[in-house]
C-alpha positions as CSV (number, residue, x, y, z in Angstrom):
1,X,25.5,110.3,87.2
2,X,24.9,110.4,91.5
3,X,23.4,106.8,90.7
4,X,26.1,105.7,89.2
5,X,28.4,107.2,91.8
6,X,25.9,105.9,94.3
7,X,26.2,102.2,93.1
8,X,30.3,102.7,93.3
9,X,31.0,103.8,96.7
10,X,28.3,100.7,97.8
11,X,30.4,98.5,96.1
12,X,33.6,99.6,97.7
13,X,32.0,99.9,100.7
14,X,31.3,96.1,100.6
15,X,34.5,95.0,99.3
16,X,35.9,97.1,102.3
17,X,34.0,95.1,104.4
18,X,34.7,91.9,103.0
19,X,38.4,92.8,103.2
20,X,38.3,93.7,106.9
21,X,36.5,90.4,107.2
22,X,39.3,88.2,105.7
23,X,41.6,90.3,108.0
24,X,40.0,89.6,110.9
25,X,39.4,86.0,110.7
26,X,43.6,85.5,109.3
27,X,44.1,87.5,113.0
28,X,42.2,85.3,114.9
29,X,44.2,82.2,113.0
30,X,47.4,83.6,113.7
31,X,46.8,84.2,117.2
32,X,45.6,80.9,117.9
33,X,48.1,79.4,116.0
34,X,50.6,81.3,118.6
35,X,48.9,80.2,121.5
36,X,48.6,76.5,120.7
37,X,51.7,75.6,119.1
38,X,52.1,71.9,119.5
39,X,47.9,71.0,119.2
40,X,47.0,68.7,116.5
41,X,44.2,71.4,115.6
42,X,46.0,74.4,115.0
43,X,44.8,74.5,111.8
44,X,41.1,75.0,112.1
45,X,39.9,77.9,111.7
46,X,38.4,80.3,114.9
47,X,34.7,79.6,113.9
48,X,35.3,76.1,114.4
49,X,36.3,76.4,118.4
50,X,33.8,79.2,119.7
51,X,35.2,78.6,123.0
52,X,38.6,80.0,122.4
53,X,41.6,78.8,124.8
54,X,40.9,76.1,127.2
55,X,40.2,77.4,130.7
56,X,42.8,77.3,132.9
57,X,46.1,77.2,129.9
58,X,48.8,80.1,130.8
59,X,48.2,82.9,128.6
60,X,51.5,84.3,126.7
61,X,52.5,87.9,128.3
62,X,50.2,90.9,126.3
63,X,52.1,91.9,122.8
64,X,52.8,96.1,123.2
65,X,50.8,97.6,120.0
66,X,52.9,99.7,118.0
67,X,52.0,103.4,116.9
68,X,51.5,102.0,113.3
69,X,49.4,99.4,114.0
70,X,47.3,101.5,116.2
71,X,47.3,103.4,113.2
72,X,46.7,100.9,111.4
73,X,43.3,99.6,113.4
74,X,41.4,102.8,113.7
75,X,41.9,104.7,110.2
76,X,42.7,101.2,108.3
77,X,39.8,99.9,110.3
78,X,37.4,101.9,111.9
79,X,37.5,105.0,110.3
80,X,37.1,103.5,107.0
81,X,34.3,102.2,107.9
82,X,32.2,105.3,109.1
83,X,33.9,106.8,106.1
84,X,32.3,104.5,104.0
85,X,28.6,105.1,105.7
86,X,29.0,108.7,105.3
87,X,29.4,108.5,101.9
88,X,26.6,106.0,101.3
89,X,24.5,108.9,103.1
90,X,25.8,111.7,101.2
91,X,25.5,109.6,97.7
92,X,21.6,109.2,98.8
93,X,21.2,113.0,99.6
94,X,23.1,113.6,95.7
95,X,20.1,111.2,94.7
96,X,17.6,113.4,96.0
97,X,18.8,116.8,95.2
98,X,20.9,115.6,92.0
99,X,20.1,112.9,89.4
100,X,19.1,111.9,86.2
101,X,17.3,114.6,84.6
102,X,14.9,111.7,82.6
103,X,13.7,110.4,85.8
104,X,10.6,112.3,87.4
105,X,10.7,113.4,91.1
106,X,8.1,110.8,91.7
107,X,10.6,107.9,90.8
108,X,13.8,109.7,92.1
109,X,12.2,110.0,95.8
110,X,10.5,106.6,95.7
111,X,14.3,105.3,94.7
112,X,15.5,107.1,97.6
113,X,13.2,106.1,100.2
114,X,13.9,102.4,99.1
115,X,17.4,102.9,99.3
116,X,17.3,104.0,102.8
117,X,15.1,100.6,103.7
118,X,17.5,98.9,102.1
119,X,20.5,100.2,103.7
120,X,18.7,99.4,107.4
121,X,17.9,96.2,106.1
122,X,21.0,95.7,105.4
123,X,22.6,96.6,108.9
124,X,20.1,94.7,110.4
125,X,21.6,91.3,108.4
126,X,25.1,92.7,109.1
127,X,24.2,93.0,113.0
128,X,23.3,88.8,112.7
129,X,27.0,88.4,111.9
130,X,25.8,87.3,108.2
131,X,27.2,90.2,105.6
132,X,31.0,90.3,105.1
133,X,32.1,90.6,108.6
134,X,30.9,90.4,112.4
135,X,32.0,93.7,113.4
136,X,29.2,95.7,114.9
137,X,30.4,99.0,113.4
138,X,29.4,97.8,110.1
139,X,25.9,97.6,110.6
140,X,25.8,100.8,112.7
141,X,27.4,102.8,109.7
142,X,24.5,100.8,107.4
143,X,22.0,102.1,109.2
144,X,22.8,105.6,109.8
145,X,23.4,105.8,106.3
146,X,19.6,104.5,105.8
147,X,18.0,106.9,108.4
148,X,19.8,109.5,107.3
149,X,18.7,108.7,103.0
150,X,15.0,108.3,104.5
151,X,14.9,111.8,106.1
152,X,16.1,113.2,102.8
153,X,13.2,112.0,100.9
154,X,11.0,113.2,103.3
155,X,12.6,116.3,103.0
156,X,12.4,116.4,99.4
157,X,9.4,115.2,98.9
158,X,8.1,118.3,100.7
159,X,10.4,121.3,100.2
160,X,11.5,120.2,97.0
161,X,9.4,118.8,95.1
162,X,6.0,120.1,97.1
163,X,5.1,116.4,96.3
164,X,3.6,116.0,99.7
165,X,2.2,118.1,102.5
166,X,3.8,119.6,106.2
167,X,1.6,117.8,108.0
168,X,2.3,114.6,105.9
169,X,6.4,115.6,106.1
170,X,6.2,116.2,109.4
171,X,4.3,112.6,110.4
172,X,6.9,110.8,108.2
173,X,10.2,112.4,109.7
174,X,8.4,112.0,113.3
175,X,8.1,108.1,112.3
176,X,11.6,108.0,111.0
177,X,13.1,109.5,114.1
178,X,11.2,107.1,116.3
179,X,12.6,104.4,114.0
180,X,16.3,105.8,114.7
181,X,15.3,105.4,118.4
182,X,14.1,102.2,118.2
183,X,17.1,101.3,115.9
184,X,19.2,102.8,118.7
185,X,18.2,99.6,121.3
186,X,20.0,97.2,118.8
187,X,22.7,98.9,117.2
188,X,23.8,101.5,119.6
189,X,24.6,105.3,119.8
190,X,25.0,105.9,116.5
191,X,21.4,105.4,115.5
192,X,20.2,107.2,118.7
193,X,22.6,110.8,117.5
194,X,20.9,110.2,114.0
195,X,17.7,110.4,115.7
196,X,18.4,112.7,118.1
197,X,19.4,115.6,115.4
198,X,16.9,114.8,112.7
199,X,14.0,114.5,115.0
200,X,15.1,118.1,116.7
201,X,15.8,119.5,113.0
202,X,12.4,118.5,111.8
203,X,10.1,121.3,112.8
204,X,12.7,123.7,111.2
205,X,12.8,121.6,107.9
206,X,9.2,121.4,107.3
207,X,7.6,122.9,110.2
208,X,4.9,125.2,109.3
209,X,5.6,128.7,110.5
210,X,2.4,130.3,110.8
211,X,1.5,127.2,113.4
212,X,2.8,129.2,116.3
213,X,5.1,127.2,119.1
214,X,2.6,125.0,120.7
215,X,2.4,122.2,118.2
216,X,6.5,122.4,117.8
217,X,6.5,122.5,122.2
218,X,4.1,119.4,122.2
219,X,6.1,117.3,119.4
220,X,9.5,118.4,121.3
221,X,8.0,117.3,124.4
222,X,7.2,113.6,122.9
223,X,10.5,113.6,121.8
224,X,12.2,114.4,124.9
225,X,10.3,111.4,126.6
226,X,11.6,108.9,124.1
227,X,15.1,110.3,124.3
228,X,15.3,110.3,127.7
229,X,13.8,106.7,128.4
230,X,16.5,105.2,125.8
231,X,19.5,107.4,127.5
232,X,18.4,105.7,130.7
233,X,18.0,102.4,129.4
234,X,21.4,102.4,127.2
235,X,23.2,104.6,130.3
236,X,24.2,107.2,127.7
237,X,25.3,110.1,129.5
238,X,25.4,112.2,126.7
239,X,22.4,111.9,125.0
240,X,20.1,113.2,127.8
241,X,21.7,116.5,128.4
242,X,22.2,117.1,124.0
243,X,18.3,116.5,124.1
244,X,18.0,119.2,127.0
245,X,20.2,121.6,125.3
246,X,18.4,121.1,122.0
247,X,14.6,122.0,123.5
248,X,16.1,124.7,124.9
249,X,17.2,126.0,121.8
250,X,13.9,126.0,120.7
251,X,12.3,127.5,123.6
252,X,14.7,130.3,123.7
253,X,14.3,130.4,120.0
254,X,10.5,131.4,120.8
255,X,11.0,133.4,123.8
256,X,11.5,136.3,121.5
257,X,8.4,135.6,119.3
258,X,5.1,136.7,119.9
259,X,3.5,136.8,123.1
260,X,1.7,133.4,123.1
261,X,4.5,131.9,121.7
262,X,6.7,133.5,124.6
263,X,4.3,132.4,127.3
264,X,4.1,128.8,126.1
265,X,7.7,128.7,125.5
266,X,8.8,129.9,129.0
267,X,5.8,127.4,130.7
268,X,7.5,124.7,128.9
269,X,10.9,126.0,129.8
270,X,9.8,126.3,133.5
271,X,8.7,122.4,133.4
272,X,11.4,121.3,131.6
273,X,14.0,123.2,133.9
274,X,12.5,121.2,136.9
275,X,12.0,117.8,135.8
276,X,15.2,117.6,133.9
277,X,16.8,118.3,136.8
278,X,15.1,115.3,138.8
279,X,16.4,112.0,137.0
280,X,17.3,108.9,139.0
281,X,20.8,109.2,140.7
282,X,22.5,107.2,138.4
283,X,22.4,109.4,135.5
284,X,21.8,113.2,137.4
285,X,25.1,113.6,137.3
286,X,25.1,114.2,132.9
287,X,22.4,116.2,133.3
288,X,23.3,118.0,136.0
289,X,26.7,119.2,133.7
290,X,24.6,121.5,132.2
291,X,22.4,123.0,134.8
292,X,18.9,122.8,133.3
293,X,16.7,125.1,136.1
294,X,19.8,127.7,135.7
295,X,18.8,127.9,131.7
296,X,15.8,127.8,132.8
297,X,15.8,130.7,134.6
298,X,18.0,132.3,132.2
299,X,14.8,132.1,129.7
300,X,12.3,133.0,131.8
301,X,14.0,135.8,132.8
302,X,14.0,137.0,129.3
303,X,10.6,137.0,129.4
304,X,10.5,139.6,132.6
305,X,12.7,141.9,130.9
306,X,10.7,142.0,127.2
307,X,8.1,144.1,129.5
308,X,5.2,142.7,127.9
309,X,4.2,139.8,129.6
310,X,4.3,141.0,133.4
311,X,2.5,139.7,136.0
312,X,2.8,135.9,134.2
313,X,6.3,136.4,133.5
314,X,7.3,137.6,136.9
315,X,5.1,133.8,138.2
316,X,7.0,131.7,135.4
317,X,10.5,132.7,136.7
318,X,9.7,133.1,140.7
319,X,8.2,129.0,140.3
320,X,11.5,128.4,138.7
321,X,13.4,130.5,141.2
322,X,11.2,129.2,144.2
323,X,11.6,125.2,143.2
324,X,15.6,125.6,143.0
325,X,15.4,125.2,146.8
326,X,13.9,121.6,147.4
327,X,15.9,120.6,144.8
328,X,19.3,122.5,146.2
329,X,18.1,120.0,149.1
330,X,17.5,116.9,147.0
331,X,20.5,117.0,144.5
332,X,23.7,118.4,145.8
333,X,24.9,118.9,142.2
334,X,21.7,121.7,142.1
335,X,23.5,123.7,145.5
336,X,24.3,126.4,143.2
337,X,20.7,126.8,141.3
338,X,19.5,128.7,144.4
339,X,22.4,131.4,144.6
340,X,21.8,131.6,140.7
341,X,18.2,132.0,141.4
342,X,18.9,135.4,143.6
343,X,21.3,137.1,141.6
344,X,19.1,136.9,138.7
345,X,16.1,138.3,141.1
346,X,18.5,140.7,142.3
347,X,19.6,142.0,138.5
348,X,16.0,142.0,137.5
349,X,14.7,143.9,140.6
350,X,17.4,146.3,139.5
351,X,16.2,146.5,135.6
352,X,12.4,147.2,136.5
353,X,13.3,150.1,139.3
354,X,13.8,152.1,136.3
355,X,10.4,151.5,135.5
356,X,7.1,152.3,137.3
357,X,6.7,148.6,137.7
358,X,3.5,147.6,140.2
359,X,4.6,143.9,140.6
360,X,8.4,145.3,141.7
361,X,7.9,145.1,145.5
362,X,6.1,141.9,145.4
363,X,8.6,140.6,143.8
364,X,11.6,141.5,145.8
365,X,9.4,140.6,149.0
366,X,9.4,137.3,147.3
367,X,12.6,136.5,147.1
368,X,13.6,137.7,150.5
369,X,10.9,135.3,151.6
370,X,11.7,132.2,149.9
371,X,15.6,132.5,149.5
372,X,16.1,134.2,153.2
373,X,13.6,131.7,154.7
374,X,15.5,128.6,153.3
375,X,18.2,128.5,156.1
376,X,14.8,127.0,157.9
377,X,14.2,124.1,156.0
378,X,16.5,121.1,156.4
379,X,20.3,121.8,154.9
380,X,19.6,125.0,155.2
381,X,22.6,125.9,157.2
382,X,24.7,124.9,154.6
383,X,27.6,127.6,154.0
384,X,26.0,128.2,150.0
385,X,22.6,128.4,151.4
386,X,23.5,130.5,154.7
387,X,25.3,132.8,152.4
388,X,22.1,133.0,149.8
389,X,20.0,133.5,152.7
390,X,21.8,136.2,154.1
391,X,21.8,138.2,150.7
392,X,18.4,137.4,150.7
393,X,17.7,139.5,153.7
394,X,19.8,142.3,152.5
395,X,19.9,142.6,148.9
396,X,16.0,143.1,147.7
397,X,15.7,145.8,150.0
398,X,19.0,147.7,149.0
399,X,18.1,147.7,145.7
400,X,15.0,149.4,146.3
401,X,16.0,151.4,149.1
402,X,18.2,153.1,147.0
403,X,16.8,152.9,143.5
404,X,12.8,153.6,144.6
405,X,13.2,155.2,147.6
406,X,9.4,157.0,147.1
407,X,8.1,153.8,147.7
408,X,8.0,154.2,151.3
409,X,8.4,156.4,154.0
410,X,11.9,156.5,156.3
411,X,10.5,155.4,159.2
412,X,8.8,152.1,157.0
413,X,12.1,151.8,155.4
414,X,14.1,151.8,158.8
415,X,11.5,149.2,160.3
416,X,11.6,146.8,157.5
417,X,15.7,147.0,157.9
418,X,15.3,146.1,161.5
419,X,13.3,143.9,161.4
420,X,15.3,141.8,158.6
421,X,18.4,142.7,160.7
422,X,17.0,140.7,163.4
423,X,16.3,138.0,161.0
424,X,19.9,138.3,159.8
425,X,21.3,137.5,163.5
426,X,18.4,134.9,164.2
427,X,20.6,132.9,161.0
428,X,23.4,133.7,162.6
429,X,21.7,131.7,165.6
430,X,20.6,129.0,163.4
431,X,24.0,128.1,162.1
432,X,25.3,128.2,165.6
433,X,22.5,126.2,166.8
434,X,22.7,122.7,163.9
435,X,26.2,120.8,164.2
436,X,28.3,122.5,161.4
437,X,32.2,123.1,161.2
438,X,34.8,123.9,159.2
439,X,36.2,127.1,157.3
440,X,32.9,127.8,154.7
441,X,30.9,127.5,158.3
442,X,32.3,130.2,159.6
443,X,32.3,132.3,156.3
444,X,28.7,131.7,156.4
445,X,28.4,132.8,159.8
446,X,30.2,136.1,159.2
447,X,27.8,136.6,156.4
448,X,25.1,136.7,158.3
449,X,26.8,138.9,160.6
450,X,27.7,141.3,158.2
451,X,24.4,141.2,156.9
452,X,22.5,142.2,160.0
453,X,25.0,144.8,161.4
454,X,24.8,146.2,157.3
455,X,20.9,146.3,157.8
456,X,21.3,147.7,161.6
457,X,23.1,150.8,159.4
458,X,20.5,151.4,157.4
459,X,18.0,151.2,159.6
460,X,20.0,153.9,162.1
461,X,20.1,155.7,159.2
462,X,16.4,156.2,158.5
463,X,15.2,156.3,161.8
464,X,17.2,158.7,163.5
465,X,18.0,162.5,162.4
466,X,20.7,162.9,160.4
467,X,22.9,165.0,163.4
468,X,22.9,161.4,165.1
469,X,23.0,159.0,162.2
470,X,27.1,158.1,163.4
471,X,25.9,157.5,167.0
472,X,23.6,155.4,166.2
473,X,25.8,153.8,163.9
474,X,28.5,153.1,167.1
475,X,26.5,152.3,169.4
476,X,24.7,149.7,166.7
477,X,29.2,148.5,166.4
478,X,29.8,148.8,170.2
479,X,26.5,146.5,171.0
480,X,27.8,144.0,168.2
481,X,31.4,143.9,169.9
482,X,29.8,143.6,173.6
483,X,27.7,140.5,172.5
484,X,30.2,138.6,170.5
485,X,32.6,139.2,173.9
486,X,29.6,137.5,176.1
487,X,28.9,134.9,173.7
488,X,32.4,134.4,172.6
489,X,30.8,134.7,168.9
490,X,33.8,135.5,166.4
491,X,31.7,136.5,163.9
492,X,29.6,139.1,165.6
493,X,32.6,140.6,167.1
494,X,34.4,140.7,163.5
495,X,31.2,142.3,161.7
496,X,31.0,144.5,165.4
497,X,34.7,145.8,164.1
498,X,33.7,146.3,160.4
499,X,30.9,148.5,161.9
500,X,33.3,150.7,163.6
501,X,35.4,151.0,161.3
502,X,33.2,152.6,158.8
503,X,31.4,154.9,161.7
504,X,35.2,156.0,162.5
505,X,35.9,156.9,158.3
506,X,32.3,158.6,158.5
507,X,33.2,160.6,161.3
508,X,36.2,161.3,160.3
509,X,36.1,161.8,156.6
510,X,32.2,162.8,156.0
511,X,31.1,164.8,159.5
512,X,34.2,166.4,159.4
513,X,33.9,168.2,156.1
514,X,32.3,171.1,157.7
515,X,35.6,171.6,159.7
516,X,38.5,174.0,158.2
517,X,42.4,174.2,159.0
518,X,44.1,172.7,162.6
519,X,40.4,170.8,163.4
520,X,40.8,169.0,160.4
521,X,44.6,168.2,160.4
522,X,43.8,166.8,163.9
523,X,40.6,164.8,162.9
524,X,42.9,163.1,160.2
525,X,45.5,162.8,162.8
526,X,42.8,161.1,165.2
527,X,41.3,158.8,162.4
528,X,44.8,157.7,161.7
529,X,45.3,156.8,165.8
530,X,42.0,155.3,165.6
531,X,41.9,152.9,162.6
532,X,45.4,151.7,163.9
533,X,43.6,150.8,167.7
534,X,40.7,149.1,165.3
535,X,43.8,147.0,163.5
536,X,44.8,145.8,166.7
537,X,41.9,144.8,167.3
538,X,40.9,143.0,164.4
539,X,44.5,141.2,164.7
540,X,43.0,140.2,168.3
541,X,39.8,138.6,167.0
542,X,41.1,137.1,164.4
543,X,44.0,135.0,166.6
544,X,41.1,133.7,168.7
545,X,42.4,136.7,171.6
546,X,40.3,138.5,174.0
547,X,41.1,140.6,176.6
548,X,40.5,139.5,180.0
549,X,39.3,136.4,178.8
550,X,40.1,133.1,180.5
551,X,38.3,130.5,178.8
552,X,39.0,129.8,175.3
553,X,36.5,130.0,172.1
554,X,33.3,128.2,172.7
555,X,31.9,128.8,169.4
């Protein structure tokens, strides 16, 4: 019964095509006929006079389509016609899955796998303008319909029928999807999406499950080379990042396997993240849409938090984390890999503090080296990568500061805060130093600002006894102020302002506690009196205004 069905929509499917055809060549008539009125020739017909209008006659003005024949063209037209090579591919999977019961699997798969032959055959002679009509859609539709009948039988054969091996499935659909690819230079995108989801389908179809990930990593691997050589060559922007999204459905598919399977996964992951994010610049832009090192860090992050790899799963996603920075450099479309890069550090340094994790402070030492010491490279005073090195400085240590505080002592803690406060206002320098401007400048610059006068508080804290914690604390804000007056620095006098304001609310609010009745009426009194003089102030620094200054900003 399917092959009787089967032969019926092929025959409709060619006396479609014939029909579209006749059409076409009646327009062509019709339209010369309209354009040459009075030549003695008007009534050959448009394969006789391949070169069309003779150069140089007026055309008439450009005939407005109507909604119905738009209508008309694409679901009278081209709609049809995809119609028509679906169902020629769904009639050859009914002949492999449903036939005659009298014919042996044997027959019914060798049928199959001739029909798909044919139907490529066939769109290859349709392509040469020789079967029914010229339109290229025809043969596209043929031979989808063909790869997609020949990765049936293999499927069949195999799953079905057992008729044939995994290894021997396998090789066939890998040779079938290079076929599509192949297919995909002459006839377009249609053959290359065929290949593209039945070679990425194939090592769940007849894959062999007990095989582990690296055979399926190595095949996908192949298969990423092809696809991305024909994307390049055709200028297919889409086909590039599907293929990038489909391997990483398999490697995040085995991220939560076995260990081996995990660890191959993410190292292929890792790779993958990096040099899909490296094609030549006239086709980074597709890829780029969907941020490859990002998932790629995503994944490899995974790994850190399963708990079971450690010390290789902490590498796989700091070479991720670390290579987001060149390439922040190289592709602008990556400047947001590296601040993605430090908040995933950030959350995972904040995971594994819960933990007696040996590889912790490495880790957050790493990232305060590699994201906090990109504002040296080149570009790094960019406002995204000022502002990622600037919670570079601060946020590592934070998090462990508060989390693992046993890890060292106060006066270690206090001296590493210093000392990356310093390194906070020698960014600060840095972006004052390279020719920058503009609004996201000085955000950056105020980052950094904040940053260091934040780390100048924690370092007062943990250095000094706790009775003088607050002075330290203003005279860290009042030394801020004083230098952003003498280097006519906005953003070291604004962060000098946020510093005093939250020594005044300590004071006020915290040191105050102890007191009981009129002293602590009054000390609300005075912290109201005082955050109103600190207002002021902010209104002043933020007009451009200082007091008993002549020249205007410098900086």
């Amino acid at each position: 019964m399917s092959f009787v069905l089967l032969l019926g929509l092929i025959a409709l499917f060619g006396a479609h095509v014939r029909t579209l055809g006749r059409v076409k060549r009646l327009e062509q008539r019709i339209d010369l006929l309209v354009r040459r009125p009075d030549s003695g020739r008007s009534e050959a017909l448009p394969e006789d006079e391949p070169s069309g209008v003779e150069a140089g006659e007026p055309e008439g003005p450009p005939v407005r389509e109507t909604a119905a024949g738009l209508f008309e063209r694409f679901v009278g037209g081209r709609l049809l016609i995809w119609i028509g090579g679906i169902a020629i591919a769904v009639a050859g999977m009914f002949l492999v899955r449903h036939s005659i019961d009298l014919v042996t699997p044997e027959a019914r798969m060798i049928a199959a796998a001739l029909l798909g032959i044919a139907l490529i055959g066939a769109g290859e002679y349709a392509r040469a303008g020789r079967l029914l009509a010229d339109d290229p859609r025809i043969g596209q539709a043929l031979v989808g319909a063909g790869v997609v009948t020949l990765y049936a039988a293999a499927y069949g054969s195999h799953l079905l029928f057992g008729l044939i091996g995994s290894g021997t499935a396998a090789a066939l659909m890998l040779l079938i999807t290079v076929a599509a690819l192949a297919l995909s230079l002459r006839h377009g995108a249609p053959a290359a999406a065929m290949g593209l989801v039945g070679g990425f389908s194939t090592p769940m179809l007849v894959g062999d499950a007990d095989a582990g990930a690296l055979p399926v990593l190595f095949y996908i691997a192949l298969l990423d080379v092809a696809i991305f050589a024909i994307a390049w060559r055709r200028k297919w922007i889409w086909l590039a990042p599907a293929a990038v999204l489909l391997s990483f459905a398999w490697t995040g598919y085995f991220t939560l396997e076995r260990v081996e399977d995990a660890l191959a996964a993410g190292m292929f992951a890792a790779l993958l993240g990096v040099t899909a994010s490296l094609p030549r610049s006239e086709e980074r832009r597709s890829v780029s849409l969907v941020q490859p090192a990002i998932i790629a860090l995503l994944q490899t992050s995974v790994l850190v938090v399963r708990g079971d790899l450690d010390l290789p799963a902490w590498l796989l996603f700091g070479a991720v984390a670390a290579a987001t920075v060149p390439l922040a450099m190289l592709r602008p479309e990556q400047r947001f890999a590296p601040p993605a890069a430090l908040l995933l550090a950030l959350l995972l340094i904040a995971i594994k503090a819960e933990g007696p994790d040996p590889i912790l402070p490495w880790a957050a030492a790493a990232a305060t080296l590699v994201f906090g010491g990109a504002a040296l490279l080149p570009r790094g005073e960019r406002p995204v990568s000022a502002l990622t090195a600037a919670a570079a400085l601060a946020g590592p240590l934070l998090i462990l500061r508060l989390l693992r505080p046993e890890l060292l002592s106060h006066t270690a803690w206090g001296l590493t805060a210093l000392g990356l406060a310093l390194a906070a206002f020698g960014l600060l320098r840095i972006l004052r130093a390279r020719p920058a401007s503009g609004h996201a400048t000085q955000v950056a610059a105020f980052g950094a600002a904040l940053t260091g006068a934040l780390l100048l508080g924690f370092a007062g804290y943990d250095l000094t006894a706790r009775d003088f914690v607050s002075g330290s604390w203003l005279a860290a804000a009042i030394g801020l102020l004083f230098a952003g007056m003498r280097l006519h620095d906005k953003a070291l006098r604004l962060a000098g302002l946020v510093a005093l304001t939250v020594t005044t609310l300590k004071v006020f609010l915290i040191d105050a506690d102890e007191l009981e009745g009129v002293l602590r009426i009054l000390s609300f009194l005075a912290l109201g009196g005082a955050l109103i003089g600190i207002g002021k102030l902010y209104s002043k620094v933020l007009s451009g205004e200082r007091k008993g200054a002549a020249a205007p900003e410098q900086r």
